[in-house]
C-alpha positions, 0 to 999 in steps of 0.5 A: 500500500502506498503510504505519502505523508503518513496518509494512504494514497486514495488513488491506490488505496481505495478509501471507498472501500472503508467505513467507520466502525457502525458503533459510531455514530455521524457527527453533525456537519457545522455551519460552513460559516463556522468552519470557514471561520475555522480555518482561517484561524489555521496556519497554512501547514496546518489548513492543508492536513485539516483538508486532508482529513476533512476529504478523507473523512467525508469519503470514507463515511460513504464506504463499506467495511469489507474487512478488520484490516480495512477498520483498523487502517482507517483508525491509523489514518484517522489519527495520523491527524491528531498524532503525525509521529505515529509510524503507519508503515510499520504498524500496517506489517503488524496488521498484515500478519494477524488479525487485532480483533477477537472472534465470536462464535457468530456475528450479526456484522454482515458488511465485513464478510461475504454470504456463505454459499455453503448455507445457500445451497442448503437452505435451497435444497430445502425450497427455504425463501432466501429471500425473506432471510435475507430481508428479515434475518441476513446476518445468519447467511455471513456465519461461519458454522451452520448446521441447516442439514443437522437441523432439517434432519432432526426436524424430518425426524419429528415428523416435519415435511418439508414444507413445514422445515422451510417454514420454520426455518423462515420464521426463525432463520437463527434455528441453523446455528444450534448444533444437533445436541443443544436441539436434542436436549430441547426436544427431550425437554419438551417432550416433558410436557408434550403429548406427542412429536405431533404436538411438539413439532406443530408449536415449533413451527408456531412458535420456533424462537421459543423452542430454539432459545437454547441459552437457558436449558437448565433453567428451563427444566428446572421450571417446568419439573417445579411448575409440575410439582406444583400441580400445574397441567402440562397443557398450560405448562406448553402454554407458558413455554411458548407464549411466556417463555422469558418465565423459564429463564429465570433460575427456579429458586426465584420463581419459588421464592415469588410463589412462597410470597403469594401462597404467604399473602393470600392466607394472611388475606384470609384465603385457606388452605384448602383454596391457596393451591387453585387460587394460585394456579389461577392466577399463574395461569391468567398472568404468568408474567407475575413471576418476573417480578421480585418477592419484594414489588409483590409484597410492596403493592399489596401493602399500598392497598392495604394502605388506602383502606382495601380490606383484605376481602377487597384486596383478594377480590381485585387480585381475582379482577386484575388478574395479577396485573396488579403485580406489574404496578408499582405503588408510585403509579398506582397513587398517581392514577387513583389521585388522578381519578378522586380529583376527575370523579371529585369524591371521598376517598371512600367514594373512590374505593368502591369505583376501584372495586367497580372498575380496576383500571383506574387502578392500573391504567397510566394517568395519560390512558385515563385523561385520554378515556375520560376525553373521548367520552366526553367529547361524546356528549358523556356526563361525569356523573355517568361515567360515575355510574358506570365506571367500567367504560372507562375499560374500552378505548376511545375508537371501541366507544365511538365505533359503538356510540355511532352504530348505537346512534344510527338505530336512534338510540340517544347515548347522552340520555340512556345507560352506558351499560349498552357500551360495556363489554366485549365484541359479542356482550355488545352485538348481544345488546345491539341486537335488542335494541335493533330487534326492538325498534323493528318490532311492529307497532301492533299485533298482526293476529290480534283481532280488529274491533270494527265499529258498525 
């Protein structure tokens, strides 16, 4: 490489084949006013070697990396700027004869390297959409390693076609970097909770990040040998596994820790003995996603409520309503919100308990959501004192409620005058009481049979 003034020459080089390493972000450029200013402040030497680099930054900013060697030359090059004693040449032979950055087992660089043919003939075999690698997940085909035949064997083996092995391996293009053993060792694990291969091979393909994370097997028995000492059916634990898999990560000791917390809570609550164990497996399988948090945020919320007056009757009560989410709030956030809602509602405290109990998402909902509802309704022509009334509205987004005031309001049914009961509930709860009042307008105004008194 030829090396003048310290600088590789760009002739020869090819400074559009460098780029800064992507961890660093661009610079913004000044005000050319500024940097005129600047450079008139510069000597003449100096002026010259700032325009050097200025060029030779603004070029390679527009470059790609092939390579380390190319990283670090642009490094050297960089700092021959701010340090002209540095002795380029010799610290090039140094690079020329080993590589100064450590390897991973795989790297998700894709500029620095080329697509490994070798998974490309592979993956075709298999009539896998390339394509759709490339544009979801295309740093997998720069690995080194790969073990698309191993996976797509072991696959077959579970009784996958074809179809459904190049499906999998679309979704979830990473499945080709875990080796045969570390896919064995998930296969037998699941095979723990799962009725069959049929089954298992069908909730790969449905949800195949969940069964190739590998990193945390251990953890993942551990679970799932707990949660079946706990009494929990193995069709919930294949739930878990595929819809909550970040549970099995954590190390079993702190997922019994969390449940000693809740069976502890309950029975000072007042639950028995003999509920603890249904109660508790409710709630896990309502709310998995309780388990991440610690003993201590439990034992904290609870408390909060206690706190502002909820009896111990109550408290299980909204823990049934809430169904754990209450475990994923903080006492912070759910002071806000209540405080929020007395000053809207202008209620007693006392008040203001029972539309909680009415109504939990006063409880859990952010201050934004509920000034958001509370807008939405009453741009509608909705009273506070009816949203008093029926507090649950207040569940349902701003779009659900227009989208039913306007089909409600097309049937001449006036929203402002009657119940909000007719807003509340779920898709089906609302056709139900849409279909009433529909059938009752159309209902005819006399009786058809009914014999007609004719005066003579």
């Amino acid at each position: 490489m030829a090396v003048a003034n310290g600088l590789p020459s760009r002739s020869r080089c090819g400074w559009r084949g460098l780029l800064l390493p992507p961890w660093r972000p661009r610079r913004a450029a000044r005000p050319a006013s500024l940097l005129v200013g600047a450079r008139r402040r510069l000597g003449p030497a100096a002026q010259r070697s700032a325009a050097a680099s200025q060029c030779c930054n603004s070029t390679m900013l527009r470059g790609v990396a092939h390579s380390a060697k190319d990283i670090f030359t642009l490094l050297l090059a960089r700092s021959q700027y701010c340090n002209p004693g540095l002795n380029f040449s010799l610290l090039w032979t140094e690079v020329t004869n080993r590589s100064i950055l450590p390897h991973s087992h795989y790297t998700t660089d894709k500029r620095s390297r080329e697509e490994n043919k070798e998974i490309i003939k592979s993956l075709y075999r298999l009539s896998v959409d390339i394509k759709k690698i490339r544009r979801l997940k295309e740093w997998v085909l720069f690995q080194d390693v790969a073990y698309v035949k191993e996976v797509a064997n072991i696959l077959q083996e579970m009784g996958a076609d074809e179809t459904t092995i190049a499906s999998i391996l679309e979704r979830w293009p990473e499945a080709i970097l875990r080796s045969p053993a570390e896919i064995n060792s998930q296969r037998a694990l699941w095979q723990l909770v799962c009725q069959n291969e049929k089954q298992l091979i069908k909730l790969i393909e449905q949800f195949p990040e969940s069964f190739f994370t590998t990193e945390y097997h251990e953890n993942q028995k551990a679970n799932i040998l707990f949660f079946q000492e706990l009494g929990l059916k193995n069709n919930i634990i294949t739930r878990f596994l595929t819809s909550a898999p970040s549970i099995f990560y954590n190390p079993v000791e702190k997922n019994k820790d969390t449940i000693k917390t809740l069976q502890r809570n309950y029975l000072s609550l007042g639950g028995s003995d003999a509920n603890m164990k249904i109660w508790i497996m409710k709630l896990l399988s309502q709310n998995p996603f309780i388990l991440l948090n610690t003993a201590t945020a439990v034992q904290e919320n609870l408390e909060f409520l206690q706190k502002n007056d909820f009896t111990n009757h109550e408290v299980l009560q909204l823990l049934s309503k809430l169904k754990g989410f209450i475990f994923q709030l903080t006492p912070t956030t759910m002071q806000k919100s209540m405080l929020f809602s007395k000053n809207v509602f202008k209620c007693s405290d006392q008040d203001l308990k029972q539309l909680v109990l009415k109504c939990p998402a006063l409880l859990y909902y952010s201050v934004a959501i509920l000034e958001e509802r509370f807008e939405g309704l009453l741009k509608e022509g909705i009273s506070i004192e009816q949203i008093k009334e029926t507090p649950v509205v207040l569940e349902l987004t701003t779009q659900i409620v227009q989208y039913r005031i306007k089909k409600l309001s097309a049937l001449g049914y006036n929203i402002k005058s009657g119940t909000l009961e007719t807003l509340n509930g779920t898709k089906k709860d609302f056709e139900v009481s849409y279909g009433k009042i529909q059938s009752k307008k159309e209902r005819p105004m006399f009786n058809p049979v009914a014999p007609v008194n004719i005066e003579d």
